[in-house]
LOROKE-982686 format. One line per field, with one value per residue (C-alpha): residue in three letters; chain; x, y, z. Coordinates in steps of 0.5 Angstrom, whole numbers, always signed. Layout:
N
aa: [ALA_...] .
ch: [A_...] .
X: [X_...] .
Y: [Y_...] .
Z: [Z_...] .
This chain:
327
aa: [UNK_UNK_UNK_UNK_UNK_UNK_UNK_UNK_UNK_UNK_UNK_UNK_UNK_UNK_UNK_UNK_UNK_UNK_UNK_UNK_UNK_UNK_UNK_UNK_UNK_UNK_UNK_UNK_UNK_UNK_UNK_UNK_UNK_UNK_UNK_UNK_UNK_UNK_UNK_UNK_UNK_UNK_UNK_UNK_UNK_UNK_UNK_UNK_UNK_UNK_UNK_UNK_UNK_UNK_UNK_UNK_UNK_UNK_UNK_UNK_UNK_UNK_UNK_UNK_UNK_UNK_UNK_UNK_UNK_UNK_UNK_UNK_UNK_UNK_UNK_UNK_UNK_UNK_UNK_UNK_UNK_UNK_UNK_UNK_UNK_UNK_UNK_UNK_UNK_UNK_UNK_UNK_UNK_UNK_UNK_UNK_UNK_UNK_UNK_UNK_UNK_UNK_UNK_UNK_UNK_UNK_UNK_UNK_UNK_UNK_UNK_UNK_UNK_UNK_UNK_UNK_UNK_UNK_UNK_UNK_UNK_UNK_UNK_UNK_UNK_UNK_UNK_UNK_UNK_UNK_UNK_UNK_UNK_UNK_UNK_UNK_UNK_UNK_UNK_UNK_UNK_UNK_UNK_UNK_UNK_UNK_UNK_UNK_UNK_UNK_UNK_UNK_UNK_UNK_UNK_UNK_UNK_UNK_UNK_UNK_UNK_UNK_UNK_UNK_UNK_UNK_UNK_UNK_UNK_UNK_UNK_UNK_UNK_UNK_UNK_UNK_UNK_UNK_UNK_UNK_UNK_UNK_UNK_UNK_UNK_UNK_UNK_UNK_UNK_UNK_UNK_UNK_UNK_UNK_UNK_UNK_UNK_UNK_UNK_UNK_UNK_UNK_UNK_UNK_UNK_UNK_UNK_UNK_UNK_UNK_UNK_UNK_UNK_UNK_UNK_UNK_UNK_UNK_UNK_UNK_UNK_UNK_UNK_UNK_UNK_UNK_UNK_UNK_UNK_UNK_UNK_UNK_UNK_UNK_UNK_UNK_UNK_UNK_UNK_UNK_UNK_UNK_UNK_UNK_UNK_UNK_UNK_UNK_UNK_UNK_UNK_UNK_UNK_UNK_UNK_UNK_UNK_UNK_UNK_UNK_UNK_UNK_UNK_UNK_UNK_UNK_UNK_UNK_UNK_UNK_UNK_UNK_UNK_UNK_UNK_UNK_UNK_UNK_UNK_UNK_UNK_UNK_UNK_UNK_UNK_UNK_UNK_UNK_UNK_UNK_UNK_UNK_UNK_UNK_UNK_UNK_UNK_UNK_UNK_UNK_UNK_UNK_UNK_UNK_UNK_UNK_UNK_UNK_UNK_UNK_UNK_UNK_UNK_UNK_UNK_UNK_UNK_UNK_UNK_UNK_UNK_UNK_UNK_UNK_UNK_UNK_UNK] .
ch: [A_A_A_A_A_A_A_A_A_A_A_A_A_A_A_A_A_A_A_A_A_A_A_A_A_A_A_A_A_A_A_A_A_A_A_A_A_A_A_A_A_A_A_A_A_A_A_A_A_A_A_A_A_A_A_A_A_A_A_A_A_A_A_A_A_A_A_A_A_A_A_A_A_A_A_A_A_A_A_A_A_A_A_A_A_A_A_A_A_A_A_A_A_A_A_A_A_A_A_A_A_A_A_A_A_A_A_A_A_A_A_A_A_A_A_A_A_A_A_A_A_A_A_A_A_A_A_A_A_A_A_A_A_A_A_A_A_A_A_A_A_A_A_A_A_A_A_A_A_A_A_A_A_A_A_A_A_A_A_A_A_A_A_A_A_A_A_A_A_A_A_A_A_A_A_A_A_A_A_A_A_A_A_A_A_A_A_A_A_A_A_A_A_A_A_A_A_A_A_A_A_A_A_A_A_A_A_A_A_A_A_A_A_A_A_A_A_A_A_A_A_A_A_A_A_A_A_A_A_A_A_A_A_A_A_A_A_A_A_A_A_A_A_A_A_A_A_A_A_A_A_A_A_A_A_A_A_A_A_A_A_A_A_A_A_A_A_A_A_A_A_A_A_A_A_A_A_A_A_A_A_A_A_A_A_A_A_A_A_A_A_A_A_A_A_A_A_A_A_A_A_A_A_A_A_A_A_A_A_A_A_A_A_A_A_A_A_A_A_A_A_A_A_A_A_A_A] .
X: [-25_-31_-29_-21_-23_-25_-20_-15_-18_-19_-13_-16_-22_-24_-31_-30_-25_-31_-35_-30_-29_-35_-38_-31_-33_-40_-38_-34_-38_-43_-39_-38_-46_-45_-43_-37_-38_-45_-45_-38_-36_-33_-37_-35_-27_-30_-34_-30_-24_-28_-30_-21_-20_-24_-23_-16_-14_-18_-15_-8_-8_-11_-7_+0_-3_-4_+3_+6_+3_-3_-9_-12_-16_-14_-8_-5_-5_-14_-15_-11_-13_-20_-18_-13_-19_-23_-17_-18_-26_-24_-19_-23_-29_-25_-20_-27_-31_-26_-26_-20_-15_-13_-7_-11_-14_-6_-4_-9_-8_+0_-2_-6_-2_+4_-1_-2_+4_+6_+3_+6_+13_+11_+11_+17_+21_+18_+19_+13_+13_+18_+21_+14_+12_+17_+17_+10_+11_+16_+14_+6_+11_+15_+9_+7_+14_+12_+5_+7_+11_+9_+1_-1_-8_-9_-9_-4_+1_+5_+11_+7_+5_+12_+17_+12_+12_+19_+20_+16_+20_+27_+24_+21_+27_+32_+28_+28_+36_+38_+33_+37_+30_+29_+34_+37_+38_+35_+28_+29_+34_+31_+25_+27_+33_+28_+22_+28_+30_+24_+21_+27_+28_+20_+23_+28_+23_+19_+24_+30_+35_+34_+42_+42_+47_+41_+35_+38_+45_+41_+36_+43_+47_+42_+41_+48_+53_+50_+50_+57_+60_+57_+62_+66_+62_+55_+57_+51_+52_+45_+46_+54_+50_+44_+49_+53_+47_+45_+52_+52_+45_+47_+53_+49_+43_+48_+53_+47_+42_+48_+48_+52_+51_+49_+55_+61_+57_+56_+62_+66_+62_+62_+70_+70_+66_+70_+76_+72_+71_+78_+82_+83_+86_+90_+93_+93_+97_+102_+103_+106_+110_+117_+117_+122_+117_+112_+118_+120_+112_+112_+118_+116_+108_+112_+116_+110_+106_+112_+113_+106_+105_+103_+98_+95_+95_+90_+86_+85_+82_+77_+75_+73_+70_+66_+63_+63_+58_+54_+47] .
Y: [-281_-277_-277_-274_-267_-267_-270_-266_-261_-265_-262_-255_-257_-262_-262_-264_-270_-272_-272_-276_-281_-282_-284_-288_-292_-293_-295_-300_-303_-303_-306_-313_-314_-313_-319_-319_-319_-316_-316_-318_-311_-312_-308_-310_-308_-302_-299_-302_-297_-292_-291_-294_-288_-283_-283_-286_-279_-275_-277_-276_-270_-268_-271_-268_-261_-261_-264_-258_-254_-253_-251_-256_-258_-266_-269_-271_-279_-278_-278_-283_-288_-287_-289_-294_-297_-296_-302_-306_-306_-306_-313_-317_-319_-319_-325_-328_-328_-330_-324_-326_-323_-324_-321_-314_-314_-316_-309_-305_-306_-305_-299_-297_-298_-294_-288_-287_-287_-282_-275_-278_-278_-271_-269_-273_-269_-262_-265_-264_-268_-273_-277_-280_-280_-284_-290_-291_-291_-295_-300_-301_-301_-308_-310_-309_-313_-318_-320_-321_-326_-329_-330_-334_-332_-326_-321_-321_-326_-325_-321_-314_-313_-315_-312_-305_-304_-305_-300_-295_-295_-295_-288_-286_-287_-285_-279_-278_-278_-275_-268_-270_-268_-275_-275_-281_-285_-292_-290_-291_-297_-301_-302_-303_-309_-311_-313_-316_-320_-323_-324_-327_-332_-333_-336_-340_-343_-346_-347_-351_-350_-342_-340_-335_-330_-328_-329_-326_-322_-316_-314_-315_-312_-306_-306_-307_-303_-296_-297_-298_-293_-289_-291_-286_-281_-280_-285_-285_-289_-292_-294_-297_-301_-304_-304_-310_-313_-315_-317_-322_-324_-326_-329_-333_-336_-337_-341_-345_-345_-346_-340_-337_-330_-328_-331_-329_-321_-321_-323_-318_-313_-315_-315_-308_-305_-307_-305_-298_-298_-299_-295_-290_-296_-298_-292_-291_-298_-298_-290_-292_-299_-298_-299_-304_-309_-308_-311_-316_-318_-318_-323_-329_-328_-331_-336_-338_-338_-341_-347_-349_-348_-355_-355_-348_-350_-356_-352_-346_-351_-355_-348_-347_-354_-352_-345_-348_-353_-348_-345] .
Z: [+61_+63_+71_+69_+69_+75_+79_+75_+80_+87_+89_+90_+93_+100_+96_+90_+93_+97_+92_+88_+93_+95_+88_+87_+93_+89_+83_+86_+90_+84_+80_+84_+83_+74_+70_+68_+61_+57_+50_+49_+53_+60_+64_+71_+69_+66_+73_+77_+73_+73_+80_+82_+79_+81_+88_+88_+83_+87_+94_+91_+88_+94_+99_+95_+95_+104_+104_+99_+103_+101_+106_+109_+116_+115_+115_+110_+110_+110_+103_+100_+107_+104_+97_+99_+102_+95_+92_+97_+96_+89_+89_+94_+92_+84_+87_+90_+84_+80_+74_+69_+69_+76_+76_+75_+82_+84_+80_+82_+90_+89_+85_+91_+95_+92_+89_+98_+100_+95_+99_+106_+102_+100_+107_+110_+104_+106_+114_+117_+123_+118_+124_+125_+118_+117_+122_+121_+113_+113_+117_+114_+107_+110_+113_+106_+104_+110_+108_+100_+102_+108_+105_+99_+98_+93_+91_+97_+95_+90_+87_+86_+92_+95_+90_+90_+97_+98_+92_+96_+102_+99_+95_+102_+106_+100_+100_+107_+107_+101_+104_+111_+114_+119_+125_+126_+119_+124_+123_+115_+116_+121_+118_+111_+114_+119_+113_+108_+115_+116_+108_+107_+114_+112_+105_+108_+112_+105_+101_+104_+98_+99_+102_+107_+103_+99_+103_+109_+107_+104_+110_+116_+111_+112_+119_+121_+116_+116_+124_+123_+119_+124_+129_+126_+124_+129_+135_+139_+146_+144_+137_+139_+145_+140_+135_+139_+142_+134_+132_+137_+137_+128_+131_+136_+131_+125_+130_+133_+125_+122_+117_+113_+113_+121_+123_+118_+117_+124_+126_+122_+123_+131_+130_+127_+132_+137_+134_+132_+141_+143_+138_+143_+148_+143_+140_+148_+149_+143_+145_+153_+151_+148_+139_+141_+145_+140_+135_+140_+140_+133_+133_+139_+134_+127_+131_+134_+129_+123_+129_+129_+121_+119_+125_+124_+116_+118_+123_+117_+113_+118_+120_+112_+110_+117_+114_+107_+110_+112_+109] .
């Protein structure tokens, strides 16, 4: 409590956030050298708390303070790096020694972690070199996301990490596209997507009665279906190209792994970009042919179709088992 007033006030003063961080950053590392209990009374949690505190309060308000704008020779992602730092000093040697309870080390480094972010959201809200804030930030957030799934050591391991992560960046992003101050939206998609892509192929690697509709669906629905809007709406030649080269490369590895979800989703979004790219062909086509063509086409389809009923039935139904047996 006693450090409360002063990082009430760090926002105001580069010292003060200094001198904060720095005796935080003592008081955690002297915490890994008390006992963790003395006459009943968990000094260990309480210094280490105090010195967490301290420089992750004092990095906070000092950082949101340089991105609304307050005047301020560092960038704005330096104090709350320093205090970030602090956590991790602060969970590390907690997980080594065994200090129970564990899972305060996991809460306080999934604290850290969103507490840093929050002044760089600040930034890319205000649009101060939000492009570049915002792909460095979402990409250390999946990273984040990756780490807590792919790891089974804590304080890393584990839900608080992963799911924390993953909230940051829907905020982050979510706030980026809602403020319109980052252009292209891909920045905040394809960093998000690509992260529950690769959390989910790694949970599909451990655990084989993982389906990829739940593993994989999330993350390519993310990547692929904001890009396909905007064939209508923004359709940039390099986002058509990219969009395609993914389509297909999720209908190839579904195909080929026997997945599920890469192969329908990227199938339908193959499809519909397609179309979505030869529409102007098409329109151009049904234009420059006879109504009753097109009518007589139409005709010759159903016969076809209708002669070859039973046959096109059973192919229908093999072509269903086979998705079905997918993963």
């Amino acid at each position: 409590m006693a450090v409360l007033p002063s990082v009430a006030l760090a926002g105001d003063s580069a010292l003060r956030t200094l001198l904060l961080v720095a005796t935080g950053a003592v008081l955690v590392i002297a915490g890994s050298f008390t006992p963790d209990l003395l006459r009943g009374v968990p000094i260990r949690m309480l210094v280490v708390a105090t010195g967490w505190v301290a420089a992750t309060g004092a990095a906070l308000l000092r950082g949101s303070a340089i991105a609304g704008g307050g005047d301020g020779g560092l960038p704005v992602e330096f104090w709350p790096v320093l205090a970030f730092g602090v956590g991790l000093v602060a969970v590390v040697p907690w997980v080594r020694d065994r200090v129970e309870p564990q899972r305060a080390a996991e809460a306080v480094l999934a604290a850290s972690l969103a507490l840093a972010a929050i002044p760089t959201t600040i930034a890319i809200a205000e649009g101060v070199d939000a492009d570049l804030r915002t792909a460095v930030l979402l990409v250390v957030l999946g990273g984040a996301y990756v780490l807590g799934t792919t790891t089974r050591s804590r304080p890393f391991a584990g839900a608080a990490l992963r799911w924390t992560a993953l909230a940051m960046a829907v905020v982050a992003g979510g706030l980026a596209l809602v403020m319109r101050s980052v252009d292209p939206f891909d920045l905040v998609t394809v960093p998000i997507g690509a992260a529950l892509v690769a959390a989910g192929a790694i949970r599909m690697r451990r655990s084989p009665g993982v389906g990829s509709w739940p593993a994989l669906g999330p993350g390519l629905a993310v990547l692929m279906v904001p890009a396909l809007i905007a064939d209508w709406t923004d359709p940039a030649l390099w986002r058509l190209v990219a969009l395609g080269v993914v389509a297909v490369s999720a209908v190839v590895i579904g195909a080929v792994v026997r997945l599920q979800a890469p192969l329908l989703l990227g199938g339908a979004v193959l499809l519909v970009h397609t179309v979505a790219q030869l529409w102007p062909w098409i329109t151009l086509l049904y234009e420059a042919v006879w109504w009753w063509l097109w009518l007589g086409i139409a005709g010759a389809l159903l016969i076809t179709i209708a002669a070859t009923y039973e046959r096109q039935m059973r192919l229908a139904r093999g072509v269903i088992r086979t998705i079905g047996s997918l993963r």
